[in-house]
Every structure is written in structure tokens, then in C-alpha cells.
N, C-alpha and C positions, 0 to 999 in steps of 0.2 A: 429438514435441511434444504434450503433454495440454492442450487447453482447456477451459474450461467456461464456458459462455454464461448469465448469469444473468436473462436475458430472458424477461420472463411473459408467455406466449402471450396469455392474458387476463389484463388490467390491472387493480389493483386500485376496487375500487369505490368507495371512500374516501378513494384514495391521494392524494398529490400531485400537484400539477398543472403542467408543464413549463412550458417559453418557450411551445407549440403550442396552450396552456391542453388537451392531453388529458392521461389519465391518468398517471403514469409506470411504462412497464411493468419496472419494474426491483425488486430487493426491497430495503426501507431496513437503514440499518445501526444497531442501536441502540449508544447510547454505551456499552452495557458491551462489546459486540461491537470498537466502534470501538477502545480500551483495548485488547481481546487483538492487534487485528490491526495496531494503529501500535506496540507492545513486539515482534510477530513481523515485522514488516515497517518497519524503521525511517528506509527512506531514503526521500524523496516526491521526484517530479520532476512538474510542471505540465506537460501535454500544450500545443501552442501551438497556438490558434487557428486559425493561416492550414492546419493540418494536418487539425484535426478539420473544418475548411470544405470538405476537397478540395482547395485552393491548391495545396499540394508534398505531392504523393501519396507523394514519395522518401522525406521524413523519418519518420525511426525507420526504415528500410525494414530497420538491422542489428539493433534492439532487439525490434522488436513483429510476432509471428507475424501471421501476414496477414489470416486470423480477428479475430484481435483490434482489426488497424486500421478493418477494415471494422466492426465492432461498434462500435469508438469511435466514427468517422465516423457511422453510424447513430445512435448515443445523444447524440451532441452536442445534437440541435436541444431535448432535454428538458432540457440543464444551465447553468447560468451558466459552470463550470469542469468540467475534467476532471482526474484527477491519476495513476498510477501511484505506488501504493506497492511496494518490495520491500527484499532486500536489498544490501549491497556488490556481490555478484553477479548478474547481470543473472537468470539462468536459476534463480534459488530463487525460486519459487512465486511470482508480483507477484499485485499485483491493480489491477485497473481501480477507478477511483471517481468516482461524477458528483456534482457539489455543485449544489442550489435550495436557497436562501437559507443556511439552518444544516443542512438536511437533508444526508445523507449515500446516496447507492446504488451496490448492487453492482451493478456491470455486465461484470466480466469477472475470470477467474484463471488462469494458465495454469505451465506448467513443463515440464521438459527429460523429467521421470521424474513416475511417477504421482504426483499432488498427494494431500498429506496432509490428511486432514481436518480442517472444522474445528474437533469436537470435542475433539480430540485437539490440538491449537492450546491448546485453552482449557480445557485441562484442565493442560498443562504452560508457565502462563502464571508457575506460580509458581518455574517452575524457570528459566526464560528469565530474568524479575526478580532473581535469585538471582546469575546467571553474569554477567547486565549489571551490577549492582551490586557485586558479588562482583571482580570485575575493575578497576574505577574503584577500589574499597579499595586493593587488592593495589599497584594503581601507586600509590596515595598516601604509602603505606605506606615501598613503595622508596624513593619520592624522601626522605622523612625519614626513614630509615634512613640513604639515601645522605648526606643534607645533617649528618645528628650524626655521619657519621665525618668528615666533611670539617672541622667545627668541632671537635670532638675531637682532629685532627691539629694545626692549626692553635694550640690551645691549650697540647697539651702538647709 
């Protein structure tokens, strides 16, 4: 299992400022970033509360490598919400995400096999858009292909 901790030793001097009013040691996400990473990673699940508190240490105990819970748990006291993004399969690359106010921060990514960068993410943002799109076509396409023979039958 590859994690990677996006936690800044030292906090930015400008940055945001948490629930704690200190800095937030985390790095923002800017909205073009935000775009590559919700097209590569499409599914969100809301982290609960009573979990990033410490309440039920158990939950996610099948989902989120143990780094990672401990990281969320740590980064809670800086966010209003927390969210994992990824995809259909749990083990492609997720990422951690802590939300103050509209702000958006990285706070965690991990995966089964070494994680891809994310240059490389944002470099083939236009090919992801392509296949996402490209796909939804294809099935529209069937169903009225499908639907003019049915009314073609039916006609003559």
C-alpha cells in the first residue's frame, strides 16, 4: 500500500486558517487542479463526523489504510468537512480532501500500486473527457439505433 501524506512540516505563512484559527498545514487545491482531480476521480464519499472525532475508531477500518485514518483524524480539527474522492474501485488512487469555507486541501492519496502522478493525471485530462464522453455518446446512440428498429418493425 503507497501513501502519501500531504502535510506541511511548516505552515504556510498566508495560508488559511482552520477551526484552531492556526495555519492550515495542508497544500490548497486550485480549481484547475480541482477539474483534473473530480474527472480522474469521480466518485466522493463524505467522511462522518463521529469517525474523524475518534467516536468509531472501526469505521472504514475495510476502506482507509490506517495512515490515512490517522491523518484524517489529525486533519479534522482544521476543516469544516472532509471527503474522499476516487473511483468505482476502492484501491485506484483516492484522495483525501478537507473543505474551510470554499477552500479546498490536499491532505492525503494513497493506492494499492505505486501512485501515478499528478502530472501525468493532467496531462491526459483530455483523454479521460474523451472516453467519459465518448461512452455516454456510444450508449445514446444504441438506444436510438435500438428504438428506430423497434419503430421500423412495428411500421412495416
Amino acid at each position: 500500500m503507497f501513501v502519501e501524506n500531504y502535510r506541511l512540516e511548516e505552515p504556510p505563512l498566508g495560508g488559511g486558517r482552520g477551526l484552531t484559527n492556526e495555519a492550515i498545514p495542508y497544500p490548497t487545491i486550485s480549481d484547475d487542479d480541482w477539474k483534473v482531480w473530480t474527472a480522474f476521480l469521480p466518485v466522493r464519499t463524505e467522511i462522518d463526523e463521529k469517525f474523524l472525532r475518534g467516536a468509531s475508531p472501526r469505521l472504514y477500518a475495510q476502506t482507509l489504510p490506517p495512515k490515512v485514518r490517522d491523518e484524517l483524524q489529525r486533519a479534522n480539527r482544521f476543516f469544516d468537512r472532509v471527503e474522499v474522492w476516487g473511483k468505482r474501485e476502492i484501491e485506484k488512487d483516492p484522495i483525501a480532501v478537507g473543505y474551510q469555507g470554499n477552500d479546498r486541501y490536499l491532505i492525503a492519496r494513497w493506492g494499492m500500486e505505486k501512485l501515478v502522478p499528478f502530472e501525468i493525471i493532467k496531462k491526459s485530462l483530455p483523454l479521460i473527457l474523451a472516453y467519459k464522453y465518448g461512452i455516454y455518446s456510444l450508449r445514446l446512440l444504441a438506444g436510438l439505433a435500438g428504438l428506430s428498429f423497434l419503430v421500423w418493425n412495428l411500421l412495416a
